[in-house]
C-alpha positions in Angstrom: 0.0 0.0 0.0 1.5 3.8 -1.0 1.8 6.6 1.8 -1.5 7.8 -0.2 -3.6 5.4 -0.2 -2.7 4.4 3.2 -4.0 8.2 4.1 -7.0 7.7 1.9 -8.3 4.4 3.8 -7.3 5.7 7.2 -9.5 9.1 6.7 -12.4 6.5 5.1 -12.5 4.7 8.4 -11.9 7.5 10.8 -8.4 6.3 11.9 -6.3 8.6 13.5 -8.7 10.7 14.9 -9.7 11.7 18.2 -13.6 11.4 18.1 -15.0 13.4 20.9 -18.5 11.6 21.3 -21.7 12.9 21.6 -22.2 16.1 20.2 -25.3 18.0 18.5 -28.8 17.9 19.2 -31.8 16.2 17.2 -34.8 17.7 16.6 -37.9 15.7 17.3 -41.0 16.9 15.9 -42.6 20.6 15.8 -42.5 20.6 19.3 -38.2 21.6 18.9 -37.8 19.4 21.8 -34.0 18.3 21.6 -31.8 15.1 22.8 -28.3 14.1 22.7 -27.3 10.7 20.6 -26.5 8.4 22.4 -23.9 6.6 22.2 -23.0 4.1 19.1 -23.8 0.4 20.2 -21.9 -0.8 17.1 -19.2 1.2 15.6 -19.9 0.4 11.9 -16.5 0.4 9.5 -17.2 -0.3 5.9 -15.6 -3.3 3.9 -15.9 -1.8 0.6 -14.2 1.1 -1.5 -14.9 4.5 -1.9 -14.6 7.0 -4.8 -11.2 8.4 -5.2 -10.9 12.3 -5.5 -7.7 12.6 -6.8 -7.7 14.3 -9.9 -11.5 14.9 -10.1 -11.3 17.7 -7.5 -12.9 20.1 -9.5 -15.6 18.4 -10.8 -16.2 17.3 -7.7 -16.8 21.1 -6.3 -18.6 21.6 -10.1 -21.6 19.1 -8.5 -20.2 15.6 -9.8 -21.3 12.7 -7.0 -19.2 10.0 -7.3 -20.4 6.0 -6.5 -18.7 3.2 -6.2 -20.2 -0.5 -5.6 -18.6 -3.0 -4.0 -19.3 -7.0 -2.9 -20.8 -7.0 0.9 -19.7 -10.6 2.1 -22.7 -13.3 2.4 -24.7 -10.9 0.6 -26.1 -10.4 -3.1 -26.6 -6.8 -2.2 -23.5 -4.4 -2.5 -21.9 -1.7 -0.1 -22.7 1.7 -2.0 -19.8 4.7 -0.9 -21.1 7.9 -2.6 -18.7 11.4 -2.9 -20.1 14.4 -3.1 -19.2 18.2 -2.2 -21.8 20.8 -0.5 -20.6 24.5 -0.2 -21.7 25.2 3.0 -19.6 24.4 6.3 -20.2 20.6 7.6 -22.4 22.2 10.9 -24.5 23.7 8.3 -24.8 20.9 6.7 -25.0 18.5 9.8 -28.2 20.6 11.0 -29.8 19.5 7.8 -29.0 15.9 8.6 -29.8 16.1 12.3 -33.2 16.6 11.7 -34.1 13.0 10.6 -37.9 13.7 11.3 -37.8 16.0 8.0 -36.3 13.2 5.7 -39.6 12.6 4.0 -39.2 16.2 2.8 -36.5 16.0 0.5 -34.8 12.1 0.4 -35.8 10.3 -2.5 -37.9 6.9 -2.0 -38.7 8.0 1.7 -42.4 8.0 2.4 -42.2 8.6 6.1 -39.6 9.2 8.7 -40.4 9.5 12.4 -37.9 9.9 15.4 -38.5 8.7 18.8 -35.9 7.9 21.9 -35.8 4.1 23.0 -34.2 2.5 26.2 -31.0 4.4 27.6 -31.8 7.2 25.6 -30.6 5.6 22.1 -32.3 8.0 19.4 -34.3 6.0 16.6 -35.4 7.1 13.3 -38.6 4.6 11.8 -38.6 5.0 7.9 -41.1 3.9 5.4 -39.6 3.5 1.9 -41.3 3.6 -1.7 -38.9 1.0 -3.5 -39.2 0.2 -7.7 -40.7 -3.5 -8.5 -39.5 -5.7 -7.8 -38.0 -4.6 -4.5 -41.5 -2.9 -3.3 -41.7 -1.2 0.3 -39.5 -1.0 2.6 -39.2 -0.5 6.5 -37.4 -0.1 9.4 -35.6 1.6 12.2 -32.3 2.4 12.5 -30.6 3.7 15.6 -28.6 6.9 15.3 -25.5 7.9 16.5 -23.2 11.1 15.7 -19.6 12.2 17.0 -17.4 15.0 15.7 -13.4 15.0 16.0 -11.2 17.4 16.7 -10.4 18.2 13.3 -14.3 19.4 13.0 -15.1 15.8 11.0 -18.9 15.1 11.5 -19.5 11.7 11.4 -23.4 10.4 11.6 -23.9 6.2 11.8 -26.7 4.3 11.7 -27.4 0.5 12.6 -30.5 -1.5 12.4 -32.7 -2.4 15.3 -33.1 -6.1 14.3 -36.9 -7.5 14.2 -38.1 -3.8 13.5 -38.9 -4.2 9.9 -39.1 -6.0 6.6 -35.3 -5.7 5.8 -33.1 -8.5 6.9 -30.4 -5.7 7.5 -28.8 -2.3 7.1 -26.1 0.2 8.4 -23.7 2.8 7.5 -22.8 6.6 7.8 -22.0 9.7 6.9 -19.1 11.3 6.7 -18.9 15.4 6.8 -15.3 16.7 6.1 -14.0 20.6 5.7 -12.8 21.0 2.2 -12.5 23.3 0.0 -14.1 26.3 1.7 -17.2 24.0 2.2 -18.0 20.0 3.2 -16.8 17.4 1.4 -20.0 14.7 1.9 -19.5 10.7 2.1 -22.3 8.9 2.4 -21.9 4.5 3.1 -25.0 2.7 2.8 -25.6 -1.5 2.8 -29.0 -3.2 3.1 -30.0 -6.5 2.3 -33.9 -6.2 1.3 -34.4 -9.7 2.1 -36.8 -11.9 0.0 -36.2 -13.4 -3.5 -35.4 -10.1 -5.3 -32.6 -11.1 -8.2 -29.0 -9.4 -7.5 -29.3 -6.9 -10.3 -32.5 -4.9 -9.4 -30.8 -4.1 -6.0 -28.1 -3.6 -7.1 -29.5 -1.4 -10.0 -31.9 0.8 -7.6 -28.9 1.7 -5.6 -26.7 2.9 -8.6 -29.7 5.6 -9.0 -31.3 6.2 -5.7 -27.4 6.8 -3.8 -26.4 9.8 -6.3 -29.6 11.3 -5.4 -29.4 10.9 -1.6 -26.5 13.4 -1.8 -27.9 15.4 -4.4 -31.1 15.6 -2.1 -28.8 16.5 0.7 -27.2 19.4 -1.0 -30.3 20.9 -2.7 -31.7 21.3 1.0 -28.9 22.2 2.6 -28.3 25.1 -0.1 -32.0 26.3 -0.1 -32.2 27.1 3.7 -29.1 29.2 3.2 -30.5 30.9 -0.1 -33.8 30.8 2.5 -31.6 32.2 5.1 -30.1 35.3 3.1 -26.5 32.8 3.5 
């Protein structure tokens, strides 16, 4: 492995860095009432590859997103890594993301998402997804979990709360990184939909719904400032 790449993989995984733990607040509901995340029951590190920015930095900034598909072990569904850029600072963009209750404003395929606090104070977002044939609806909930190191890296995991859905599994994170006068966004996402679906429609709805995540992401985050006179 080269000096580079070494840096690359150790920044995809977080190593190196001092995370400092619970940090932010989420928003649940109109009522504005706020709680801490708790913290992460299972730290999730992805076994897959994510885009390379070298040499695409300014196409990158210009509004590419970036995906890369990978093989998930013991699974016919892939580990999706999507790069993206967002000109705003990552607290801007990690009040955006904070506020899971709002996701069925803006994600694509979400129908419904709903935040509530389970045992110990472990923050849980229950989302209702509107999936192409032959995948059809989807849900679950997912615990949430956010720290922030001292380099001002937001990072925001999630991992399923087994039994609470029709998905035999799913977890990942994302990644919110200074760069280049703005946030450079990584977003990691497996799930294994469960039932007979053939290998290529998941793997086909992820190639076009993960783009769009981020694209979703930025359009929102970039219409509150415009909304905010930022």
């Amino acid at each position: 492995m080269t000096a580079a790449s070494g840096a690359r993989s150790a920044r995809r995984a977080g190593a190196g860095r001092r995370w400092l733990g619970r940090v932010g607040a989420l928003v649940l509901g109109a009522a504005g009432a706020t709680l801490l995340f708790a913290p992460a029951l299972a730290a999730y590190v992805p076994g897959g590859a994510c885009p390379e920015s070298d040499g695409r930095e300014e196409s990158i900034v210009g509004g590419e997103v970036l995906l890369t598909l990978t093989e998930f072990p013991g699974s016919a569904a892939k580990e999706g890594c999507v790069l993206g850029f967002i000109l705003a600072p990552p607290e801007t963009v990690m009040a955006v993301l904070r506020d899971a209750a709002s996701y069925d404003e803006y994600m694509p395929r979400v129908r419904r998402s709903d935040v509530s606090v389970g045992g110990g104070g472990v923050v849980l977002n229950r989302q209702e997804l509107d999936l192409p044939f032959p995948i059809g609806d989807r849900h679950f909930t997912i615990r949430l979990h956010e720290e922030r190191s001292e380099e001002g890296v937001h990072r925001l995991g999630f991992t399923y709360v087994k039994g609470s859905g029709n998905v035999v599994d799913t977890r990942g994170y994302w990644l919110i990184e200074p760069w280049r006068e703005g946030s450079r966004v990584t977003y990691v996402l497996w799930t294994d939909p469960g039932g007979a679906i053939p290998k290529w429609a998941i793997n086909r709805a992820s190639r076009r719904t993960l783009p769009q995540v981020v694209t979703a992401l930025r359009d929102r985050v970039l219409g509150r400032l415009a909304a905010a006179g930022g």
